[in-house]
Residue, then its C-alpha position, 0 to 999 in steps of 0.5 A: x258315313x257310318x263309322x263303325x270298328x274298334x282296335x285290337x290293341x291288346x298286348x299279351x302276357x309278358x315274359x312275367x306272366x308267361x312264366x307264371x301262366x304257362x301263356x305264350x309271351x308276345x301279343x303286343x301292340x306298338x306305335x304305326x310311326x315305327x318302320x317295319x324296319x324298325x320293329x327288330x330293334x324294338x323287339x330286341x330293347x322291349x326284350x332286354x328291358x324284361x329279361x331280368x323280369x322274366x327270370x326273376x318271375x321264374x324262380x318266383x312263379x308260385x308266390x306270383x299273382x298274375x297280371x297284364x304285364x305291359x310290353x315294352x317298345x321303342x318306336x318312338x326312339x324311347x323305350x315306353x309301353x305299347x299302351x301309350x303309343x296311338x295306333x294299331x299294331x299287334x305283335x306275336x312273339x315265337x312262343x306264342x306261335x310255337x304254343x298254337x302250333x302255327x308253323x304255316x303262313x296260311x294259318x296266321x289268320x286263326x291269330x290275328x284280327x282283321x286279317x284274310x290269307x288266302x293260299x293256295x300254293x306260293x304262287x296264289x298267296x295273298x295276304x289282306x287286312x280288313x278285307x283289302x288285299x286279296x290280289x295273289x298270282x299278280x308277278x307284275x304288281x306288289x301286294x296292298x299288304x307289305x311284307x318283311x323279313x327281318x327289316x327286308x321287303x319280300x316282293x311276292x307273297x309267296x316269298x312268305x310261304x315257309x315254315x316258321x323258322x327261328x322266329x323272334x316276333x311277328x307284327x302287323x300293322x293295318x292301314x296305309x304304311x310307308x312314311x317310315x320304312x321300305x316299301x308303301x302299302x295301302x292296307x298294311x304291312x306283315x313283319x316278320x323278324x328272326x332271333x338275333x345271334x347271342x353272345x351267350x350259349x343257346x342251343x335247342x333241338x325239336x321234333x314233332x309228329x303226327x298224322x298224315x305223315x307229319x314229321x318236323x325237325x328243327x335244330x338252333x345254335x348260337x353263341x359266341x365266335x369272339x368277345x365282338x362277333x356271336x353267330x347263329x345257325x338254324x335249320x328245319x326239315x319238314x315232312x307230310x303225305x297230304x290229306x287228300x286221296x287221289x283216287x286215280x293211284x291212291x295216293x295223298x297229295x296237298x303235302x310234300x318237304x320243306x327245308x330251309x337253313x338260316x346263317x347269321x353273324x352279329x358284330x358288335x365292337x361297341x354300343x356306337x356300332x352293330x353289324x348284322x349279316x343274314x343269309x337264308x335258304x328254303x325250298x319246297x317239293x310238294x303237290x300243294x295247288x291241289x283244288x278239289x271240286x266245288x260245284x258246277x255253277x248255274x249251267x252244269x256244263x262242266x260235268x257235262x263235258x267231262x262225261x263226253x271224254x269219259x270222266x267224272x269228277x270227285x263231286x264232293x268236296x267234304x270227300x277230301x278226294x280227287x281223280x287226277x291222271x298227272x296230278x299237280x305239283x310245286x318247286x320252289x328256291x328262295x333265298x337271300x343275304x342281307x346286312x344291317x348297320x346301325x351307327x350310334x352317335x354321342x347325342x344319341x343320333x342314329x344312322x341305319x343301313x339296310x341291304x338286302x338281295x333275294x332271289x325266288x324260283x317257282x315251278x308249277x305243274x297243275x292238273x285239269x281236275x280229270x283221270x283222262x289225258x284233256x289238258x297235261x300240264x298248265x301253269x305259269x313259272x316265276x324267277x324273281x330277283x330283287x335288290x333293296x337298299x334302306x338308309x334311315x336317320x334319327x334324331x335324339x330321343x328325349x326331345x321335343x321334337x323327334x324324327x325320322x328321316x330315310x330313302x329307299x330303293x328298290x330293284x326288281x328284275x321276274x321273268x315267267x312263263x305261261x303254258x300249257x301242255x294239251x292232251x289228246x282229248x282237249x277238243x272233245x271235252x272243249x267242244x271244239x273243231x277236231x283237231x284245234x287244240x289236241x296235243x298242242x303245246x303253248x309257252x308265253x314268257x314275260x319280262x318285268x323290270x321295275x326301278x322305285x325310289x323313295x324319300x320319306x320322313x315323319x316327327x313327332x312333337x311332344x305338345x304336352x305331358x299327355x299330348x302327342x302330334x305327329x305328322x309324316x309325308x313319303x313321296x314315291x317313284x317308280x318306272x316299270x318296265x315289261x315285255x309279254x310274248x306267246x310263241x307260235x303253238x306247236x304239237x298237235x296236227x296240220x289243221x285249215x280252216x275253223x280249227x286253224x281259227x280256233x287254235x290261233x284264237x287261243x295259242x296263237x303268236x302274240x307279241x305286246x311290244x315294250x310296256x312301260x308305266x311311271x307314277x308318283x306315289x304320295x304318303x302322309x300321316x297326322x295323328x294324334x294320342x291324348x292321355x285322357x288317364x295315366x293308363x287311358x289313351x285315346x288316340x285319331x289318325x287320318x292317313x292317304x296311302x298310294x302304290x302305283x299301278x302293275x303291268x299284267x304279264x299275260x297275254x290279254x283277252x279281248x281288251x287287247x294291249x291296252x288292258x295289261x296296264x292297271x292303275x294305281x291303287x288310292x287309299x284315304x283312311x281314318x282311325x279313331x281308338x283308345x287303349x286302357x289298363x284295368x282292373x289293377x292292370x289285370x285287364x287290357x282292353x282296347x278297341x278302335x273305330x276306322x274307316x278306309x276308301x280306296x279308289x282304283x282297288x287291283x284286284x283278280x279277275x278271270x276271263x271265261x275266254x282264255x280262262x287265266x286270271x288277270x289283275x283288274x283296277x275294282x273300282x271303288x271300295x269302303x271298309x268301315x268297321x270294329x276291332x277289338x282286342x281284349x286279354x286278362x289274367x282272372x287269378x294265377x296261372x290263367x291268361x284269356x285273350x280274344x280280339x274281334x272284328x266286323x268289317x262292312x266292306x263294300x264296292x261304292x263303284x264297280x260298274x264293270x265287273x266280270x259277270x257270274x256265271x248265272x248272269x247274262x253280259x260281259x259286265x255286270x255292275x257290283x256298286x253298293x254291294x258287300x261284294x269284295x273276295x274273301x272279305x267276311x264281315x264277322x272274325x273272332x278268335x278267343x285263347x286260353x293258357x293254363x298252367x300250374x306246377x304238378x310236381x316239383x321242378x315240372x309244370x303242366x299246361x293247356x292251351x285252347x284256340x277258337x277262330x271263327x270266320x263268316x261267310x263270305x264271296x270267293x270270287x271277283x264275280x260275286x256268283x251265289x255258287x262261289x260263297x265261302x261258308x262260314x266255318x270256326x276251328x279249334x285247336x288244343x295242347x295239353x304239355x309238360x314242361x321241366x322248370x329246374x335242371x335241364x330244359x324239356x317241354x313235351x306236348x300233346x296237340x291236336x288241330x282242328x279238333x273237332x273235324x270241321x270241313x271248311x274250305x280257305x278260298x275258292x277259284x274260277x274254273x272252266x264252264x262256270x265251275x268253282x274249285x275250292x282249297x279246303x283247310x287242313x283237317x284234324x290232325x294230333x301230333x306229339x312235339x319234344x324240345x330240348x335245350x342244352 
């Protein structure tokens, strides 16, 4: 087996260089054996360790030459640069997303390596890493890639779908995770972590606007209550039109209002002892969800069948256009409180607590792509609650032998609802009997309960000078419970004979009794690092990841109740890299090789019967591949960074796939092929920050962000008509900012500068037809800050 890849280990330009090169601070890379709950203390060290730099490089930034300066971390219960840890993570600091202008999940991508968002609305969110992920709208099973809010594990994707708030950091990490924090995961874990309360005063108000009716406000206090207790308070309000025409009334959609308030309290009466409290609260009101056309695939029936009731489809996507009579829509709440504890003793032990309970409320309503009353409303609703709890022990730093021990637990209750809303002419453009589906109403509500518990543990033994061992085991379990119902339909007229068949074939009442699934779930780690140099490391790991498998809260097809229960997901994975520090440290080069196996990969599907999604175990999948990640500093004031990857993702078995529509059969067979959803082989993203002072006590900057992505399929099927083409796009900021006296910073910023249509991820529809969510397209805005 070909090993081919290289890790994206590089860290960005420090608070230091940041000050002197106009760069966004916070791309670093930290050690895998750190929990994601364990990446905010890390943060919040690696920060204090360099702020006395930070306002030293400031005073100072004409005189300073810039270098790569190294971030500083404590994964290892040590404070040690990220250069020294051996395995892939990279981070992202606040200011960096503040200077690309990625305020939205769905745009993280442009960023980060390796990694695949595919969005639609929160439901259908889905985050993947090196191709393995892309499993969203799946309310009964969590996702391959993990993902967390300030140390908490968010079950859905979609609890991800906000915009960035008050953020301090945001890091990934790629492969099998779980020996050391929360939740395991097979592809990698998302963690997003908020600025901590202070005990000194920071205030700071923003404002931004632009086209399409974009408008954001976004206000942050914090300081302190007592000599013990500091507080913090943020909030946003985010406002657009849309960028695509509904022909129908001529008005924009794809855009609407997001808010969201942020409370916390840091307590914290000694070194020994901090208590933090966070308590959050987003919602959203939009018509994000809207699909424009793709193509009508091999048969053209769905065209065919809109002109029987009168309609014709907006056949070009580069349009930005639909025709929709109701129109689609979301309603989200979230929310949630959590409390971090963490107990420092005499030796330098620590003791961590984590509690958290979150809630999340989706409602849809989804068009059928028509100007004429077909199908009203269609969807699937989602309530879901969760409760987490996280106990965590270390032993002392500066030892031989350190270790993390911990457990974890976690409570999910999600009901939801699937239905649909039939108009008058539903049987015409479905060719069915008079009478079958017209005006009829459908509801099928699920219950999901799952209890998970855990207990895991890593260590790591300093061998030598320059060697490093580490070994880490997790061993899960997990009991899940679900009950799907469809009420009898109702609406419409008396009907006998076919179509009283056809209206029971598809609406018909159906009850799938009480369903349960028990699995146990094991995890280990062995890694080693090598200082080969005082800034060469060389680095290898072998990893096996587990997540038990789901229950489909839908009511099944013709594989009938058996088919709702879907298998674990198995992943075996090996990593082989360095990181270096070159050219008197004015390069950072890293670069790894890794190769992933995953037996039983949960993965989307769709029946063209019942025409819903469903999750599905896709066989069995091989990503082999390179990453590598660069940043330099050539003279003052100028940072580059770029990272790439190619991923050779293929099914090694899948012998029962669904068939595109231009292949006959119910099954077809996908083994051997580089078939995987929205898994392309090439990514690359290059970044350059420029500043320098323009007058005195004012800096001028320029930032400049390319991102590439190659072709890839967009669907399960892997139909030649649902390839996702290649696509790049480039996003540029020119700014002012005041370096003495009152804190301001002005910027011009323009996304997607050069107009590209690309489309994000595509969707099975109705008669072999593919549906598309195209990205968001040139958009110039103008964005003020102030801090007082």
């Amino acid at each position: 087996m070909a090993l081919l890849g290289a890790f994206a280990g590089t860290a960005n330009a420090s608070p230091v260089v940041a000050a002197v090169a106009g760069a966004p601070s916070g791309v670093a890379l930290a050690f895998a054996e750190t929990a994601a709950g364990d990446a905010a203390a890390t943060a919040a060290t690696a920060a204090a360790a360099l702020e006395p730099q930070a306002a030293t490089a400031g005073a100072s930034a004409e005189s300073f030459v810039g270098a790569v300066q190294t971030v500083l971390v404590t994964t290892r219960r040590r404070v040690e640069s990220s250069q020294s840890v051996p395995t892939p993570m990279t981070v992202l600091g606040g200011d960096v997303l503040e200077g690309s202008r990625i305020y939205r999940v769905q745009d993280l991508q442009q960023l980060l390596p390796s990694t695949t968002i595919n969005y639609v609305h929160a439901r259908q969110l889905s985050f993947a890493v090196r191709g393995l992920g892309n499993n969203p709208a799946s309310d009964g099973l969590e996702g391959s890639v993990g993902i967390y809010l300030d140390n908490v594990y968010l079950a859905r994707p979609g609890m991800a779908a906000f915009d960035a708030l008050d953020v301090q950091q945001l890091e990934l990490l790629r492969g099998p995770q779980g020996t050391l924090f929360g939740k395991n995961t097979t592809a990698g874990v998302l963690n997003i972590s908020t600025k901590k309360p202070t005990f000194g005063p920071e205030r700071s108000v923003e404002l931004s606007g632009g086209q399409f009716g974009y408008v954001q406000g976004k206000v942050s206090l914090s300081g302190p209550v007592t000599d013990q207790v500091a507080a913090r308070f943020s909030a946003y309000k985010t406002h657009d039109d849309g960028y695509i025409t509904n022909r129908y009334n001529g008005r924009k959609v794809q855009g609407g209002d997001r808010q969201g308030v942020r409370g916390q309290l840091l307590y914290e009466p000694g070194s020994a002892f901090s208590l933090r409290v966070i308590a959050d609260y987003n919602e959203e009101n939009s018509n994000n969800g809207t699909l424009v056309f793709f193509n009508a695939g091999p048969s053209g029936r769905a065209i065919a069948q809109a002109a029987l009731v009168g309609a014709t489809p907006v056949l070009d996507p580069a349009a930005r256009a639909v025709d929709l009579d109701s129109g689609s829509s979301v309603t989200v709440h979230q929310g949630g409180v959590s409390a971090e504890a963490n107990w420092t003793f005499g030796d330098d032990a620590k003791l961590t607590s984590i509690t958290a309970w979150r809630r999340w409320n989706f409602v849809p309503q989804n068009d059928d792509g028509l100007p004429v009353p077909v199908t009203l409303n269609v969807g699937a609703s989602a309530n879901h609650r969760q409760f987490t709890q996280e106990l965590r022990w270390s032993t002392p730093s500066g030892r031989a032998v350190e270790s993390v021990f911990g457990g974890y637990y976690y409570y999910q209750e999600l009901s939801n609802n699937s239905f649909t809303v039939n108009g008058p002419l539903a049987d015409i453009y479905n060719g069915n009997p008079a009478g079958a589906w017209a005006n009829v109403s459908s509801t099928a509500p699920g219950e999901l309960r799952v209890n998970s518990y855990a207990l895991f543990g890593q260590s790591t033994w300093h061998a030598t000078d320059k060697l490093d061992l580490t070994a880490g085991v997790r061993a899960s379990y997990e009991d899940k419970w679900a009950r799907v119902i469809r009420n009898a339909p109702t609406g419409g007229a008396a009907v006998t004979g076919a179509a009283l068949g056809a209206r029971n074939g598809r609406y018909g009442a159906f009850d799938s009794g009480d369903l349960s699934l028990t699995q146990s779930s094991p995890t280990a780690l062995l890694s080693a690092g090598y200082k080969l140099q005082p800034d060469v490391l060389l680095y290898g790991s072998l990893s096996h990841g587990e997540k038990s498998g789901g229950i489909n809260l839908a009511v099944p097809g013709a594989g009938g109740v058996a088919s709702m229960l879907v298998g674990a997901e198995r992943a075996n994975a090996l990593e082989l890299g360095f990181k270096s520090s070159l050219l008197d440290n004015r390069l950072q080069l890293n670069g790894n090789v890794f190769a992933t196996i995953v037996h039983g990969y949960q993965s989307n599907a769709y029946d063209h019967v019942s025409r819903t999604q469903y999750l599905t175990n896709a066989g069995d999948v091989r990503t082999r591949g390179i990453e590598v990640e660069a940043i330099a500093t050539p003279f003052r004031g100028l940072t580059l960074r770029a990272n790439g990857s190619f991923n050779d993702a293929s099914y090694l078995r899948y012998t029962n796939a669904p068939c595109a529509p231009e292949r006959a059969g119910a099954f077809c067979d996908l083994s051997g092929r580089n078939a995987l959803v929205n898994a392309p082989r090439w990514i690359g993203n290059l970044g350059a920050q420029y500043s320098r002072a323009v007058a005195e006590g004012l800096q001028g900057y320029v930032n400049a962000n390319y991102a590439y992505r190659g072709a890839t399929y967009g669907t399960l099927d892997a139909s030649e008509y649902a390839t996702i083409p290649s696509y790049s796009v480039s996003n540029l900021s020119v700014g002012l900012r005041s370096t003495r006296g009152a804190a301001w910073d002005v910027s011009l910023w323009v996304k997607n500068a050069f107009d590209k249509h690309y489309y994000t991820s595509l969707w099975n529809s109705g008669f072999g037809s593919y549906n598309a969510v195209i990205g968001t397209p040139r958009t110039a805005g103008i964005t003020g800050r102030y801090e007082f």
